[in-house]
N, C-alpha and C positions, 0 to 999 in steps of 0.2 A: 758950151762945149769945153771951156776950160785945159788945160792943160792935153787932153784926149787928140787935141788938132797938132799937138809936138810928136804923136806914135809916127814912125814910118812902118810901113808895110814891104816886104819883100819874101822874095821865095827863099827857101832853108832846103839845106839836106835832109832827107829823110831820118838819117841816125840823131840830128839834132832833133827834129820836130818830136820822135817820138819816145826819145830821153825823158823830153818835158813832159808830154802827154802823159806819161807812165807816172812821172812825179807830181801831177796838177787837176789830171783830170780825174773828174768823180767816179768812173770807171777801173783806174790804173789799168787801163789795157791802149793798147793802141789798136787800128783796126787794120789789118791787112790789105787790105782792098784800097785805101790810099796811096795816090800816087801823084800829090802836087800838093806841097806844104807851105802855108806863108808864117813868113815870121812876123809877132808885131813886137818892134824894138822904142822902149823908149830912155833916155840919158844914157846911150849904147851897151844898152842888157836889153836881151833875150824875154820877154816878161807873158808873151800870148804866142800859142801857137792854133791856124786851123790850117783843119787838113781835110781835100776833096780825095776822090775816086769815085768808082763806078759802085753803084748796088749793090749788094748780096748777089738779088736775082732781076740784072737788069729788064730782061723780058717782060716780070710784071708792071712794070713801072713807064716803060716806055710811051706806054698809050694816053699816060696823064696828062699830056699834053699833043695837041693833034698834030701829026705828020713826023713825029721826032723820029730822027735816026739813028743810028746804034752810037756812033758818035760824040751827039751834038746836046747830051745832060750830064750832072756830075752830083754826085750826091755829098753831100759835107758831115762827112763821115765825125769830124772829133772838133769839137774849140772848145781850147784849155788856156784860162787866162789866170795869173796870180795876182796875190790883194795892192801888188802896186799900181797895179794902173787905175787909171781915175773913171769918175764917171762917165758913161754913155763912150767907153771903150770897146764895147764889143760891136756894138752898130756900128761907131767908126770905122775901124776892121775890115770889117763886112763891106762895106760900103766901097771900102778901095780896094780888096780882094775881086768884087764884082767888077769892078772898074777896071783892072789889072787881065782878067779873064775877058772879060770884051775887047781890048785891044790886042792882047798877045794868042789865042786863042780862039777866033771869031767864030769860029763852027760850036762855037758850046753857048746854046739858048738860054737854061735855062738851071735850078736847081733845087734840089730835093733835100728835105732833110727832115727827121723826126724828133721830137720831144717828148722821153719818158718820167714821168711825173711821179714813178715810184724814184727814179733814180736823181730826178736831178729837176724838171719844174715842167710848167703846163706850154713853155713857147715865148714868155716875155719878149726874150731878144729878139726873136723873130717878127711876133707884131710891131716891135719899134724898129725894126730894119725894112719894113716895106714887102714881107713876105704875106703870101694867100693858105688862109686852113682851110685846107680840103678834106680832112679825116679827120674824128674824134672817133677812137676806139676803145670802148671800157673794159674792153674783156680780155685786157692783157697780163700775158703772167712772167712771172718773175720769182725765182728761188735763192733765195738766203741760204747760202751753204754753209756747213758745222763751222766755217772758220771766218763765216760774216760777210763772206763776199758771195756780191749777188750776179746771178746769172740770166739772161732772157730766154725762156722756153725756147725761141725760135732758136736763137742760136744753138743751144744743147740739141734738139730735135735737126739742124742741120749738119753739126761737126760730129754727133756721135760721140763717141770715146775721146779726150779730152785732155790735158793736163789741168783742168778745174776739178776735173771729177779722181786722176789718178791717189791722191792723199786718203779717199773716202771709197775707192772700188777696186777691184783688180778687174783687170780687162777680161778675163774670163765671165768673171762674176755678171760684169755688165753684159757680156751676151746672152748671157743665161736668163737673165732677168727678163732683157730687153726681146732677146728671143722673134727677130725680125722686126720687132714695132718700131716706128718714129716716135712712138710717145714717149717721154720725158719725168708722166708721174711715177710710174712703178719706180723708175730709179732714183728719184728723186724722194722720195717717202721712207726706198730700202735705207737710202747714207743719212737719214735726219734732217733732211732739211725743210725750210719752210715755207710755204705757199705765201707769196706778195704780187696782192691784186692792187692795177692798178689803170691810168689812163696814157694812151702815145697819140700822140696828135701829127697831125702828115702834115708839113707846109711845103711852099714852092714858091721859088721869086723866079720870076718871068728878067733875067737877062737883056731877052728881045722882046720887046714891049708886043710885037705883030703878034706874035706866037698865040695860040688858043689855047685856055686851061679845058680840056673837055669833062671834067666832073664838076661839081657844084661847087661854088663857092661860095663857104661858110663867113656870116658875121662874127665875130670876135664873140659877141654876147653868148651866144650855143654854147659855148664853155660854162658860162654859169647856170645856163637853161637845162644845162648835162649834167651836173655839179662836178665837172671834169676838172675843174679848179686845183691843180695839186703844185706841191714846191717839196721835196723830198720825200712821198707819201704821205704827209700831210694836205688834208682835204682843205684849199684856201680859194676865196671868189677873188675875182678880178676888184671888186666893190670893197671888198677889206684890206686888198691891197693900195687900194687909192686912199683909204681912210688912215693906214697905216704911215705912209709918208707924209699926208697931211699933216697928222698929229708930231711926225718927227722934222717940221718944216720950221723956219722961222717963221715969224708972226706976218711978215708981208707975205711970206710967199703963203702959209697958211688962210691970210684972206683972200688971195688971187687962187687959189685951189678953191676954195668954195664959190666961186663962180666961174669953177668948172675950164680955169686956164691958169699958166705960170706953172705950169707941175707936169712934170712924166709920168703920165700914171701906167706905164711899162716899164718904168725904172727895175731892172731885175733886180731881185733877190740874191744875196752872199749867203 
């Protein structure tokens, strides 16, 4: 654990948590829908922030787990950490943020959160934190806009007219085009931008251990049975990732990884 068992964890203001996020996260956006921030402090600086709220569209989600109430989920909308904290940081984190939520919070089971694989990796942290993959969806999209920042269909198809899209449309233009549809490619084709196909995997960690996941739950391996294996749109298996820390291992630890112990083979990727 190293140096990772000195982080404290506590809640942050909102304007602080999403300072950072703006500055740290792969995204640079923050998400709105967040509304309980922790901070992870280590030698008294600011260095990780994550942040919960509710859904997009809590409705669909609700049922992912049987009897849940409007309530009692929270989806983990943003974790942005920077290169000072040490390894097996972000599990840490996680670990006492769920901890924190169990006690001060009791009505909230359980939590949702996705991993898009054009944007940012295929879930690492999440398998080494104790979470369950219930989705592997490949047919997700994503657009590079003229200025390199990337957008998720759903999103553009939910918010409509935009300040991502104002630099590249006029709002006129955009209804014209868009002309009633939800769809996203006309306008997306009219301003230049570029189609990025990619993989988002659904996970959930069960809070309350009683609670029921009511969809299937996925073994880890399906990721490479899919070849869903992604770390910034780069197509990578789980199986070259274990080979990759091997080879950057010392030599003990290097022979205790070939028999398949002494090594994280979720160690996330920088």
């Amino acid at each position: 654990m190293g140096r990772a068992k000195d982080i404290i964890v506590k809640v942050i203001p909102a304007r602080v948590a999403n300072e950072f996020v703006k500055k740290n996260h792969y995204s640079g956006k923050v998400t709105p829908n967040s509304k309980l921030h922790f901070g992870a402090f280590l030698d008294g600086k600011l260095h990780g922030v994550l942040s919960f709220g509710s859904p997009l569209d809590k409705s669909k989600v609700l049922g992912l787990v049987e009897k849940t109430l409007w309530n009692e989920m929270l989806e983990l909308n943003r974790m942005a950490f920077d290169d000072y904290l040490p390894k097996y940081s972000e599990s840490r984190c996680l670990s006492i943020c769920f901890k924190l939520i169990k006690k001060n919070a009791s009505h909230i089971k359980w939590i949702l959160s996705f991993s898009d694989g054009v944007l940012c990796g295929d879930g690492t942290i999440y398998r080494a934190s104790g979470f369950h993959l219930t989705q592997i969806n490949d047919k997700t999209e994503n657009w590079e806009l003229p200025n390199k920042q990337v957008v998720q269909a759903c999103t553009l198809r939910q918010s409509g007219y935009t300040r991502w899209l104002s630099p590249f449309i006029s709002k006129q233009k955009f209804d014209e085009i868009r002309n009633g549809s939800t769809s996203s490619k006309r306008i997306m084709e009219y301003i230049g931008a570029k189609k990025l196909n990619g993989t988002q995997l659904r996970y959930i960690y069960l809070i309350d251990k009683t609670c029921k996941i009511t969809v299937p739950i996925l073994p880890f391996s399906k990721i490479d049975e899919m070849g869903a294996g992604m770390y910034k749109g780069e197509r990578v298996s789980i199986q070259e990732r274990r080979q990759q820390h091997a080879d950057e291992a010392l030599p003990a630890v290097r022979l205790a990884s070939s028999q398949e112990e002494g090594f994280d083979s979720t160690h996330p990727l920088k």
